[in-house]
KENU-391367 format. One record per residue (C-alpha): residue number from 1; residue in three letters; y, z, x negated. Coordinates in steps of 0.1 Angstrom, whole numbers. Layout:
<lovexs>
@n = NUM res = Ala Y = Y Z = Z X = X
...
</lovexs>
This chain:
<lovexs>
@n = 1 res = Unk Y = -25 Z = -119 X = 37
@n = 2 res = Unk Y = -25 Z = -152 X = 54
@n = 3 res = Unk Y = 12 Z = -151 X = 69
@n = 4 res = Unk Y = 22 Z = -144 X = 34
@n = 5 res = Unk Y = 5 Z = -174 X = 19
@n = 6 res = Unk Y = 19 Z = -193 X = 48
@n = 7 res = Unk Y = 50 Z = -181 X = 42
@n = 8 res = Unk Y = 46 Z = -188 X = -1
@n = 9 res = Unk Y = 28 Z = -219 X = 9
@n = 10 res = Unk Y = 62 Z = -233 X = 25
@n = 11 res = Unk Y = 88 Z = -220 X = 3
@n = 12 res = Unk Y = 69 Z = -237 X = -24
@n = 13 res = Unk Y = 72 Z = -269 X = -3
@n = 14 res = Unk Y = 107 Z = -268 X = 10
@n = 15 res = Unk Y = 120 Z = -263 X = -25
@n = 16 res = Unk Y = 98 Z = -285 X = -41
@n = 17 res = Unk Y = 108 Z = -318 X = -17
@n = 18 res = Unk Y = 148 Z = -305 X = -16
@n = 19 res = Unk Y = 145 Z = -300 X = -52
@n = 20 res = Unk Y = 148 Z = -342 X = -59
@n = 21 res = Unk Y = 174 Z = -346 X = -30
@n = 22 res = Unk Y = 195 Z = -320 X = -48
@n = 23 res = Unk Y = 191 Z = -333 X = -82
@n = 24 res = Unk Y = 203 Z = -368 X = -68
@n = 25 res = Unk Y = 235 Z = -349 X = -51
@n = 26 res = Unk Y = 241 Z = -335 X = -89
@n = 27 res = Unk Y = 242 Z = -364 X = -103
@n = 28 res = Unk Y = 266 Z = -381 X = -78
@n = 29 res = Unk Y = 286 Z = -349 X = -82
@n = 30 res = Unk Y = 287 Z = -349 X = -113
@n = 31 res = Unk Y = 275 Z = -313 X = -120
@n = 32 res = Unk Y = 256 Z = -313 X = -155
@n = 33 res = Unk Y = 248 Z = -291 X = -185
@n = 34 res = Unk Y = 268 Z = -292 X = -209
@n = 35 res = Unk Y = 249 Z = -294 X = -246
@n = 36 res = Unk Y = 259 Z = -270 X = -267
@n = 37 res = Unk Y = 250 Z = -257 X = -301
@n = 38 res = Unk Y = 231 Z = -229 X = -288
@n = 39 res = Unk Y = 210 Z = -250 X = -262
@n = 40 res = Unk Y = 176 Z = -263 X = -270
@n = 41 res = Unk Y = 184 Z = -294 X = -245
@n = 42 res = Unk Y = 192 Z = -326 X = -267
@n = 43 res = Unk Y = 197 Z = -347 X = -231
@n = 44 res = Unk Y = 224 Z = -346 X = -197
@n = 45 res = Unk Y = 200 Z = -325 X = -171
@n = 46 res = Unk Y = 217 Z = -316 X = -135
@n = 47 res = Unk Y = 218 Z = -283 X = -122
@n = 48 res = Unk Y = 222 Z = -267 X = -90
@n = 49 res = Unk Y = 185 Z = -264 X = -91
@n = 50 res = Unk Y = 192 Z = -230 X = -70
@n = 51 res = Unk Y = 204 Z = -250 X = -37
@n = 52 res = Unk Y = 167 Z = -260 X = -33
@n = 53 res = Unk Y = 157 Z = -226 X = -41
@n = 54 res = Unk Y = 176 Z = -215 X = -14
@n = 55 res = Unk Y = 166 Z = -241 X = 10
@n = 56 res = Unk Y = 132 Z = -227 X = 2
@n = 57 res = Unk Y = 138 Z = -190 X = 6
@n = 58 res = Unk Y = 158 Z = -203 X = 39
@n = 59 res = Unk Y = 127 Z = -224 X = 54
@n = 60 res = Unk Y = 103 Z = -196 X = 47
@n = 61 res = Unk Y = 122 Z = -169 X = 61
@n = 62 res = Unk Y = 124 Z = -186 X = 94
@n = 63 res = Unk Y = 84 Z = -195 X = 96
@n = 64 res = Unk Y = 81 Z = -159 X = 90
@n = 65 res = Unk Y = 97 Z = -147 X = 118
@n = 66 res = Unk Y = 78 Z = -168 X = 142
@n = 67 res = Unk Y = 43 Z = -152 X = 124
@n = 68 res = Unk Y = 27 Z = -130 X = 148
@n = 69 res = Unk Y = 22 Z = -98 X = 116
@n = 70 res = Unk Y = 55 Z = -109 X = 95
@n = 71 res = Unk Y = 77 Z = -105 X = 128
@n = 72 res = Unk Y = 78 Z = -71 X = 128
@n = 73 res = Unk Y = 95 Z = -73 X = 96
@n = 74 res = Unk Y = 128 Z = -90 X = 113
@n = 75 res = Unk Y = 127 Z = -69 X = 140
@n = 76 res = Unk Y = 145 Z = -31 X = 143
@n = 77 res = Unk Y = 158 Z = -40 X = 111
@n = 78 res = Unk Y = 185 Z = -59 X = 97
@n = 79 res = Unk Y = 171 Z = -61 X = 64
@n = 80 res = Unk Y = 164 Z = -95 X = 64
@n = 81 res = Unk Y = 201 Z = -109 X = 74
@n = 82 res = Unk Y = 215 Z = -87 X = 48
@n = 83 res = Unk Y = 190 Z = -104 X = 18
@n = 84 res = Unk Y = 205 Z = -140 X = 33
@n = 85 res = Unk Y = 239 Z = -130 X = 38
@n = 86 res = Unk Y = 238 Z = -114 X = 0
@n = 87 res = Unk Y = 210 Z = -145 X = -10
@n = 88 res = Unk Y = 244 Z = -169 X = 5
@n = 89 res = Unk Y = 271 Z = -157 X = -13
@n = 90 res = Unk Y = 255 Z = -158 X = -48
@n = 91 res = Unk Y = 242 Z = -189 X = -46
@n = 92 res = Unk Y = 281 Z = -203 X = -36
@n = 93 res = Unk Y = 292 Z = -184 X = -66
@n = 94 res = Unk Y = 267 Z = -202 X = -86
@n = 95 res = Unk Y = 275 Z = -236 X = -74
@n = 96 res = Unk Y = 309 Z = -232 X = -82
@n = 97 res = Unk Y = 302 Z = -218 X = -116
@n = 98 res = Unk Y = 275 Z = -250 X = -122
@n = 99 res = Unk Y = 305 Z = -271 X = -110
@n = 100 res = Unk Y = 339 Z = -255 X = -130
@n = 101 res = Unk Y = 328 Z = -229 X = -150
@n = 102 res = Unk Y = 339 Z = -196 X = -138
@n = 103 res = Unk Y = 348 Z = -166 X = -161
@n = 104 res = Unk Y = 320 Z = -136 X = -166
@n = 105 res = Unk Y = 347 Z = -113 X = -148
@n = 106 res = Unk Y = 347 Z = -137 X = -121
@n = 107 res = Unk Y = 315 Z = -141 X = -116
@n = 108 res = Unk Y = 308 Z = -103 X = -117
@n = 109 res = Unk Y = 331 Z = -95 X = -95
@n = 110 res = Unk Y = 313 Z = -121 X = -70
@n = 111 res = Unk Y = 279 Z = -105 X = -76
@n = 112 res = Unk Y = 294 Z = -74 X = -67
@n = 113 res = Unk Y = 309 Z = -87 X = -35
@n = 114 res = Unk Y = 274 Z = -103 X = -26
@n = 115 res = Unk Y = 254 Z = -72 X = -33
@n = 116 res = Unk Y = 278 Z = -46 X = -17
@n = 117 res = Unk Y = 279 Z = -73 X = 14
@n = 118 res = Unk Y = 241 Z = -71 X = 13
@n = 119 res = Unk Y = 238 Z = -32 X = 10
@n = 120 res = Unk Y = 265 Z = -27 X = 39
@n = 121 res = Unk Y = 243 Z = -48 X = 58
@n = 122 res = Unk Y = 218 Z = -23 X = 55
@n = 123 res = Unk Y = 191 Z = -38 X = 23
@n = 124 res = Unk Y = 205 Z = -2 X = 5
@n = 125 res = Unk Y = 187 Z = 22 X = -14
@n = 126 res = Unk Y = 181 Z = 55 X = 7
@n = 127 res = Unk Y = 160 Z = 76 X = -12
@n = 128 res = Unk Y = 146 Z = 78 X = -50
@n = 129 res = Unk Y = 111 Z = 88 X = -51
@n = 130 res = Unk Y = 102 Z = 114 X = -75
@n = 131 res = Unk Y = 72 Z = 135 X = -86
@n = 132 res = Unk Y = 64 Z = 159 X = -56
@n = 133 res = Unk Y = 101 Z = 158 X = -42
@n = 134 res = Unk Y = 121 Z = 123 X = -27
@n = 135 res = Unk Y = 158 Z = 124 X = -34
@n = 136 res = Unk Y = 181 Z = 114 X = -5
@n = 137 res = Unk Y = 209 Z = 91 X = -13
@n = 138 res = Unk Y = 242 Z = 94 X = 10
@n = 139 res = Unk Y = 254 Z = 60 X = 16
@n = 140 res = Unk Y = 284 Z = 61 X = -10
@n = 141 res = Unk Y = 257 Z = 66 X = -39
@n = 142 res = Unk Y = 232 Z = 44 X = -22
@n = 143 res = Unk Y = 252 Z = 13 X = -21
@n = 144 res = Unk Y = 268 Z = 20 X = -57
@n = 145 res = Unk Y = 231 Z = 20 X = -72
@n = 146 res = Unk Y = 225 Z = -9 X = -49
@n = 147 res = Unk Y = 252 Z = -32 X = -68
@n = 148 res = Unk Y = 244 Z = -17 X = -99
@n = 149 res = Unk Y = 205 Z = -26 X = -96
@n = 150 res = Unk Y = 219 Z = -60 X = -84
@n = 151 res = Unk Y = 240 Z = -69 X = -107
@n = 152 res = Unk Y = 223 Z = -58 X = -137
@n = 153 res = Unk Y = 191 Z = -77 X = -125
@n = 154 res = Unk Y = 211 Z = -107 X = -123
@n = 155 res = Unk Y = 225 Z = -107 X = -150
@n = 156 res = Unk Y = 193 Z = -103 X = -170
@n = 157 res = Unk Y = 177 Z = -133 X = -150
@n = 158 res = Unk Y = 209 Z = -156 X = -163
@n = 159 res = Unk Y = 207 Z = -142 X = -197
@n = 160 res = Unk Y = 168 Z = -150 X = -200
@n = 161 res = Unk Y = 173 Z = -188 X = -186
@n = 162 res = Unk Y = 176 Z = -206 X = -217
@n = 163 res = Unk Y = 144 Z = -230 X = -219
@n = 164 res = Unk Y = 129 Z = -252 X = -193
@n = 165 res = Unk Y = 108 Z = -230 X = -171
@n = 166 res = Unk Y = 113 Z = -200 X = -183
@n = 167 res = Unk Y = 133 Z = -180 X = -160
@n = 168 res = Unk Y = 113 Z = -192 X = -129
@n = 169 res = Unk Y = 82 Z = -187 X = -143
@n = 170 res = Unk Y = 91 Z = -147 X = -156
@n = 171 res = Unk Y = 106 Z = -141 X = -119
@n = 172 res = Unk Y = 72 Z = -155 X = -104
@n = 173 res = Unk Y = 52 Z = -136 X = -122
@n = 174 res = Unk Y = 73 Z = -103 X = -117
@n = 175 res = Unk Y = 77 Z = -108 X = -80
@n = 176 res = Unk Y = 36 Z = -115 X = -81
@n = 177 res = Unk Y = 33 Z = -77 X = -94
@n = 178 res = Unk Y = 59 Z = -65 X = -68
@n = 179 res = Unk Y = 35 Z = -87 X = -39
@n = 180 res = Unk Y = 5 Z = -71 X = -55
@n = 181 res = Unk Y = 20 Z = -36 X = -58
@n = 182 res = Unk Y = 35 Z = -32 X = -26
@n = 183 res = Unk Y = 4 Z = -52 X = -5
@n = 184 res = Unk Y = -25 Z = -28 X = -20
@n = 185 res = Unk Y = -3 Z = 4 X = -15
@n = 186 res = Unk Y = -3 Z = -7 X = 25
@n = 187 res = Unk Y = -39 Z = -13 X = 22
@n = 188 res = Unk Y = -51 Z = 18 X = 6
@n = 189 res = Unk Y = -30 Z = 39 X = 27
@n = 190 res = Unk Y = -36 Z = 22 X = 60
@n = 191 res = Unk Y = 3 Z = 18 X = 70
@n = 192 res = Unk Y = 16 Z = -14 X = 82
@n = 193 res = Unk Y = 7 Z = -48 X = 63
@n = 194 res = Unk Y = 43 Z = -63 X = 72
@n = 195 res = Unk Y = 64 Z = -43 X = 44
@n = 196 res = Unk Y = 102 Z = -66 X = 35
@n = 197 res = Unk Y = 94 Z = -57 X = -3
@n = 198 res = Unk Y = 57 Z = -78 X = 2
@n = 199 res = Unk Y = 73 Z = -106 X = 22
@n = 200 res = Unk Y = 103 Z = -107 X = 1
@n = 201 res = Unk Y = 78 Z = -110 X = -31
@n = 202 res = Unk Y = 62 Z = -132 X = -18
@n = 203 res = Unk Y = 92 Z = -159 X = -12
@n = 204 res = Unk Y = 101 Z = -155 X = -44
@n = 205 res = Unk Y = 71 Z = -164 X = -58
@n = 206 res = Unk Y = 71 Z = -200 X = -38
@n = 207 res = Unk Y = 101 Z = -207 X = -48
@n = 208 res = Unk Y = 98 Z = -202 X = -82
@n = 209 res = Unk Y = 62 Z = -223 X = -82
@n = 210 res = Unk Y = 76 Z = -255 X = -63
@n = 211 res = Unk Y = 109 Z = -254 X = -86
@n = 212 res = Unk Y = 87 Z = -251 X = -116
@n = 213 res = Unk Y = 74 Z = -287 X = -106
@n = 214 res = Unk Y = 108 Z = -301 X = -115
@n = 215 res = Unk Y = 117 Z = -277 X = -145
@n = 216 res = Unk Y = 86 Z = -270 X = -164
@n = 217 res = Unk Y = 95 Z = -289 X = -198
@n = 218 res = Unk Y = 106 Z = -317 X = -197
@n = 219 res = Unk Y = 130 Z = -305 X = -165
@n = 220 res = Unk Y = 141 Z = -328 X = -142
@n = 221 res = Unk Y = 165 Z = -309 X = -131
@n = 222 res = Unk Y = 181 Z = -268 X = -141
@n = 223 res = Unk Y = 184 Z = -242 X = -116
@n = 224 res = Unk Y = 218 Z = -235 X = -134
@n = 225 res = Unk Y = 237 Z = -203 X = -120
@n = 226 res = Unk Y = 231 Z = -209 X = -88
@n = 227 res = Unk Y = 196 Z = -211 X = -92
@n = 228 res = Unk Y = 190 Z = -176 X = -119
@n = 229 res = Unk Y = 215 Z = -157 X = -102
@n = 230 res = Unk Y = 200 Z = -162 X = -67
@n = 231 res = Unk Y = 163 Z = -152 X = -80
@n = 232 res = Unk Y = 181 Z = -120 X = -97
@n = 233 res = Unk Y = 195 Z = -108 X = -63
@n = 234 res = Unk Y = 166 Z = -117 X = -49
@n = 235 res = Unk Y = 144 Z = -95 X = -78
@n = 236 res = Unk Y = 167 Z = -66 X = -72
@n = 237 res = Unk Y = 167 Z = -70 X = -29
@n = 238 res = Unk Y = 126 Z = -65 X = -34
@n = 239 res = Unk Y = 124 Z = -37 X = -63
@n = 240 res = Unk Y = 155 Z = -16 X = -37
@n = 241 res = Unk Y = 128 Z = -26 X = -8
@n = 242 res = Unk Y = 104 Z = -10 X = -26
@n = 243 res = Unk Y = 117 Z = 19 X = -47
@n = 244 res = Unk Y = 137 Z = 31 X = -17
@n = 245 res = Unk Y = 118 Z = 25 X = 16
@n = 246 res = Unk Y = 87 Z = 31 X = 4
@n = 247 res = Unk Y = 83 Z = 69 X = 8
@n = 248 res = Unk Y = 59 Z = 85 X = -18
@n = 249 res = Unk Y = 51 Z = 117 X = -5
@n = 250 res = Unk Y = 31 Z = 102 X = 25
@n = 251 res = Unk Y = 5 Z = 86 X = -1
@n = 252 res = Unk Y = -20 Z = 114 X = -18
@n = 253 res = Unk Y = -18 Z = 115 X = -55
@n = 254 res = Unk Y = -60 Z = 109 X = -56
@n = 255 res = Unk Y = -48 Z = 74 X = -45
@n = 256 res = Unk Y = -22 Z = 66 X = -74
@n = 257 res = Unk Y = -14 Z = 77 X = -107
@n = 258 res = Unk Y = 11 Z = 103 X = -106
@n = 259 res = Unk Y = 43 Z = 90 X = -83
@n = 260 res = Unk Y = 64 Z = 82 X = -115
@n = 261 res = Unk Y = 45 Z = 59 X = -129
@n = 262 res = Unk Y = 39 Z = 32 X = -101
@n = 263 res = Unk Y = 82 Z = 34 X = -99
@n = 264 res = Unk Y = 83 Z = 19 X = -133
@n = 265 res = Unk Y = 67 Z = -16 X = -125
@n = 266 res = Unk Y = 98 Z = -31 X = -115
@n = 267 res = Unk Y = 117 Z = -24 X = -143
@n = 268 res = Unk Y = 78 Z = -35 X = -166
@n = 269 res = Unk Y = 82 Z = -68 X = -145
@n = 270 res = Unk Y = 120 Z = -73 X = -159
@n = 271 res = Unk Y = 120 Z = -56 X = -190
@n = 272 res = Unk Y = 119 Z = -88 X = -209
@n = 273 res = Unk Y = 151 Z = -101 X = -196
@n = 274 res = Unk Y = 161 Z = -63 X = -197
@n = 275 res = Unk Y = 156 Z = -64 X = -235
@n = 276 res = Unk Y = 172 Z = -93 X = -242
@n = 277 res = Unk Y = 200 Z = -84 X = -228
@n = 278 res = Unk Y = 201 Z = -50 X = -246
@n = 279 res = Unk Y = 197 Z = -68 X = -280
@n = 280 res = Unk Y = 220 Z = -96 X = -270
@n = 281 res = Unk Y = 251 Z = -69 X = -265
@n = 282 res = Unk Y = 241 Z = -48 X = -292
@n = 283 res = Unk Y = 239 Z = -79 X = -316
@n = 284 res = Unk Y = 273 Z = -91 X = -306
@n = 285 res = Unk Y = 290 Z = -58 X = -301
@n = 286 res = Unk Y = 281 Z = -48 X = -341
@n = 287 res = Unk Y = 291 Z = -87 X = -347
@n = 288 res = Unk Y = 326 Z = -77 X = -336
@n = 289 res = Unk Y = 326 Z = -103 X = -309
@n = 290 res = Unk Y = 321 Z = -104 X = -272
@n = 291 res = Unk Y = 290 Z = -88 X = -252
@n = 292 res = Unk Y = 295 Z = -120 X = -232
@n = 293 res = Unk Y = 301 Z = -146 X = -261
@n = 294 res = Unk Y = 274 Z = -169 X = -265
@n = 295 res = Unk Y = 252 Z = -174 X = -292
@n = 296 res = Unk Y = 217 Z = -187 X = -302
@n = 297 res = Unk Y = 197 Z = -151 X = -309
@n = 298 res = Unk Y = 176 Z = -143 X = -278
@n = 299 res = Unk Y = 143 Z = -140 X = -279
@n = 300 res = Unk Y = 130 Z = -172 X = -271
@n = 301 res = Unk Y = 153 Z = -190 X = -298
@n = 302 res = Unk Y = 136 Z = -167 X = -317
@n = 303 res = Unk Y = 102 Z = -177 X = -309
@n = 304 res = Unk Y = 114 Z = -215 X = -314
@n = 305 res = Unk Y = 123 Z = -205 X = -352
@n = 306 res = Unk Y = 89 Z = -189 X = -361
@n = 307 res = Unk Y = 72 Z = -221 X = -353
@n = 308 res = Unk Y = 61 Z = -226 X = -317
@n = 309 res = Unk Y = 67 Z = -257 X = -296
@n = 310 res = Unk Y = 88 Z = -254 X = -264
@n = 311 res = Unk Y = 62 Z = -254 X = -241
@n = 312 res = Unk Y = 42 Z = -231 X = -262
@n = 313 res = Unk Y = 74 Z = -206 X = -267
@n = 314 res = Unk Y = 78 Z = -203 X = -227
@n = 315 res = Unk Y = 37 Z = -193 X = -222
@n = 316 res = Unk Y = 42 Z = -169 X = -246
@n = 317 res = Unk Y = 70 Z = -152 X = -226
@n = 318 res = Unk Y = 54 Z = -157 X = -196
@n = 319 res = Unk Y = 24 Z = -140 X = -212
@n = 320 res = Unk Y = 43 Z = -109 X = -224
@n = 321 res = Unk Y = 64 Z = -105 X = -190
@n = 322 res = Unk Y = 22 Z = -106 X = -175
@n = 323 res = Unk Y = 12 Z = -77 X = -198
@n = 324 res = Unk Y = 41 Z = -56 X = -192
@n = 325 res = Unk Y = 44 Z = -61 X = -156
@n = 326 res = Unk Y = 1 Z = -62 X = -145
@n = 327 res = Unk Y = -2 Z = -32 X = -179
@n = 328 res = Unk Y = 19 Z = -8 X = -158
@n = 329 res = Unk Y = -1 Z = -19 X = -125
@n = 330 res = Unk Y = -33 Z = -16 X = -140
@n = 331 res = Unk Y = -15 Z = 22 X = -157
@n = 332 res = Unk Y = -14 Z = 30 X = -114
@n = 333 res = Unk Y = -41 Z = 14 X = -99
@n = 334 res = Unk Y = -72 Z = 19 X = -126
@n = 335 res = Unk Y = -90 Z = 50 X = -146
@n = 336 res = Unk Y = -67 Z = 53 X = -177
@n = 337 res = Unk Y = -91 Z = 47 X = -203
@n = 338 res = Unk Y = -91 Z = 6 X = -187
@n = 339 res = Unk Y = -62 Z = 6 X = -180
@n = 340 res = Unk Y = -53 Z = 16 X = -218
@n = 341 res = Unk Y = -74 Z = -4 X = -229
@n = 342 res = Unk Y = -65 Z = -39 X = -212
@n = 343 res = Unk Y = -29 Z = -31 X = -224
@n = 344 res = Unk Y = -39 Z = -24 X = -258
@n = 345 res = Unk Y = -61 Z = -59 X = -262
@n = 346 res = Unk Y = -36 Z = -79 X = -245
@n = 347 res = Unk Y = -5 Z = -66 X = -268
@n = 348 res = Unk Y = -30 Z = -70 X = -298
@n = 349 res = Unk Y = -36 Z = -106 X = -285
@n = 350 res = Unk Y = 2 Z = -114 X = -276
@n = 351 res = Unk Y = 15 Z = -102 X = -313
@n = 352 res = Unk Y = -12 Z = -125 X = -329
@n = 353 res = Unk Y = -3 Z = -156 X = -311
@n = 354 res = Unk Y = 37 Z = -150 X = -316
@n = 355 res = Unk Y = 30 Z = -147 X = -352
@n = 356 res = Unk Y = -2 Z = -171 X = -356
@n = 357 res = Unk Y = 22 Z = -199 X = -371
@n = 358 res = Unk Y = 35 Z = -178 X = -395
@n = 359 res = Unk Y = -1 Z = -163 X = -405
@n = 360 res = Unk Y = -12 Z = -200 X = -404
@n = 361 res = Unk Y = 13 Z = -216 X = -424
@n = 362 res = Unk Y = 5 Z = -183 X = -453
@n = 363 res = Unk Y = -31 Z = -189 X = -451
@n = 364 res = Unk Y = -22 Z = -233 X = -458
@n = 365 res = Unk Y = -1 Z = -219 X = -486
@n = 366 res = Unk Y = -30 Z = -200 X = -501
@n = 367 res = Unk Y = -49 Z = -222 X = -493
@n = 368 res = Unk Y = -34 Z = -249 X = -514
@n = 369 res = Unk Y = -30 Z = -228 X = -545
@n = 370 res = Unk Y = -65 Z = -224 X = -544
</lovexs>
């Protein structure tokens, strides 16, 4: 547990002291966002927020290697240099897209490339675990589900990055379940501590806290594609490390909730950007427009009309992405009857607070008329 807070400890730095450097090469660059209708930014912010990210997920990696438990993880396995060669090419395609604006197609096609580069390097999906039964993947289907996973994950992260701090902070706390998850399923079942889904978590997570430093509201500086597309392959490289190396029918069922259920928490951790997207294409499909075209209807512009500040708009979705993601841990790691219950209060709790300025400004209404 100490090499992985080591190796958090300086992702979180590395990205945190690049992160002012790289804000300072924006602006001499000239790489802004743009302010747009649909944006809640009123001021020019730089981007390329991402190149510190993955200065940090660089930095780490390497301490990591020299660790005397984490080592193992980089060796007999090429698992790692595939996440950097995939974690390289997306953040170049985000650059460029924070620099000139590249076409969705575009940059589609470029995740793609970067995730079928990073699955032919051998971070691929081998298996899918099911109830009493795993399901072998031959490589063809494998690396298809591997880009599909990837891109999809990415693309939710980019869609969900639309207020300062938000996408960082719903990654971190995701990746946090994944750490958790993957860490205690080692220690209850006595197998090796040094698992590429833990340490991969575990990056992710300091690199998302030390860029939160500069982008909590007001940011400093935005992680722009480069930045939300990098932490999306990176989601998607740790849920594939864990859905399909982690082999369920070596862990007894008295141990976990029944096998299907602990293989929903990545998709818990991301459902919120998951949703968003799903309403996002199905609002704009009915609208007769794009699935891509732009607008100002996701869910935290939503939260922003009801009646909640900025800041309070982003706890709230970082609160929701906690339930989901620690409901379905809780779901596999506790006696049902908690584990329902701590779901059911902290829903209860989340769907007062989203509509406590609504409730507040009925009860100042009736209030007044009285």
């Amino acid at each position: 547990m100490r090499e992985y807070l080591l190796t958090l400890l300086v992702a979180a730095a590395v990205t945190y002291l690049t992160a002012g450097l790289v804000r300072a090469f924006a602006v001499r660059w000239g790489v802004f966002a743009e302010i747009r209708d649909r944006d809640v930014h009123d001021t020019l912010t730089p981007r390329l927020g991402g190149v510190a990210m993955y200065l940090g997920l660089a930095a780490a990696l390497l301490v990591a290697g020299k660790l005397p438990l984490l080592r193992s993880v980089f060796e007999g396995s090429d698992e790692v240099r595939a996440l950097m060669t995939g974690a390289t090419l997306i953040c170049l395609l985000g650059a460029a897209d924070d620099k000139w604006g590249l076409d969705a197609l575009t940059k589609m096609a470029g995740q793609a490339v970067a995730a079928g580069v990073m699955a032919l390097q051998g971070l691929v999906l081998l298996w899918l675990p099911w109830p009493g039964q795993t399901i072998a993947l031959d490589p063809v289907t494998g690396t298809l589900l591997t880009i599909l996973i990837v891109v999809g994950v990415v693309n939710a992260i980019n869609f969900v990055d639309g207020l300062d701090g938000l996408a960082a902070g719903i990654v971190a706390i995701a990746a946090s379940a994944f750490f958790v998850f993957s860490y205690l399923l080692s220690v209850e079942n006595a197998s090796d501590r040094a698992l590429t889904p833990s340490l991969i978590s575990a990056v992710i997570v300091g690199v998302c806290l030390g860029f939160l430093l500069h982008n909590f509201n007001p940011a400093l500086i935005f992680m722009g594609d480069a930045g939300s597309m990098l932490l999306g392959l990176l989601l998607a490289a740790s849920t594939i490390a864990l859905t399909g190396r982690v082999d369920y029918r070596a862990f007894s069922s008295t141990d976990l909730a029944p096998a299907l259920l602990p293989l929903l928490l990545p998709l818990a951790a991301i459902s919120l950007p998951f949703i968003d997207v799903l309403l996002a294409v199905v609002r704009r499909t009915r609208a007769g427009r794009s699935p891509f075209a732009p607008d100002k209807r996701h869910l935290h512009h939503r939260l922003l009309e009801i009646g909640h500040s900025h800041r309070r708009a982003v706890e709230l979705m970082y609160a929701w992405t906690f339930v989901l993601a620690y409901g379905v841990l809780a779901l596999a790691l506790l006696p049902l009857g908690v584990a329902l219950a701590l779901c059911a209060a902290g829903f209860a709790g989340l769907v007062l607070f989203v509509r406590w300025p609504r409730v507040r400004a009925r009860l100042s209404a009736a209030a007044a008329r009285d």
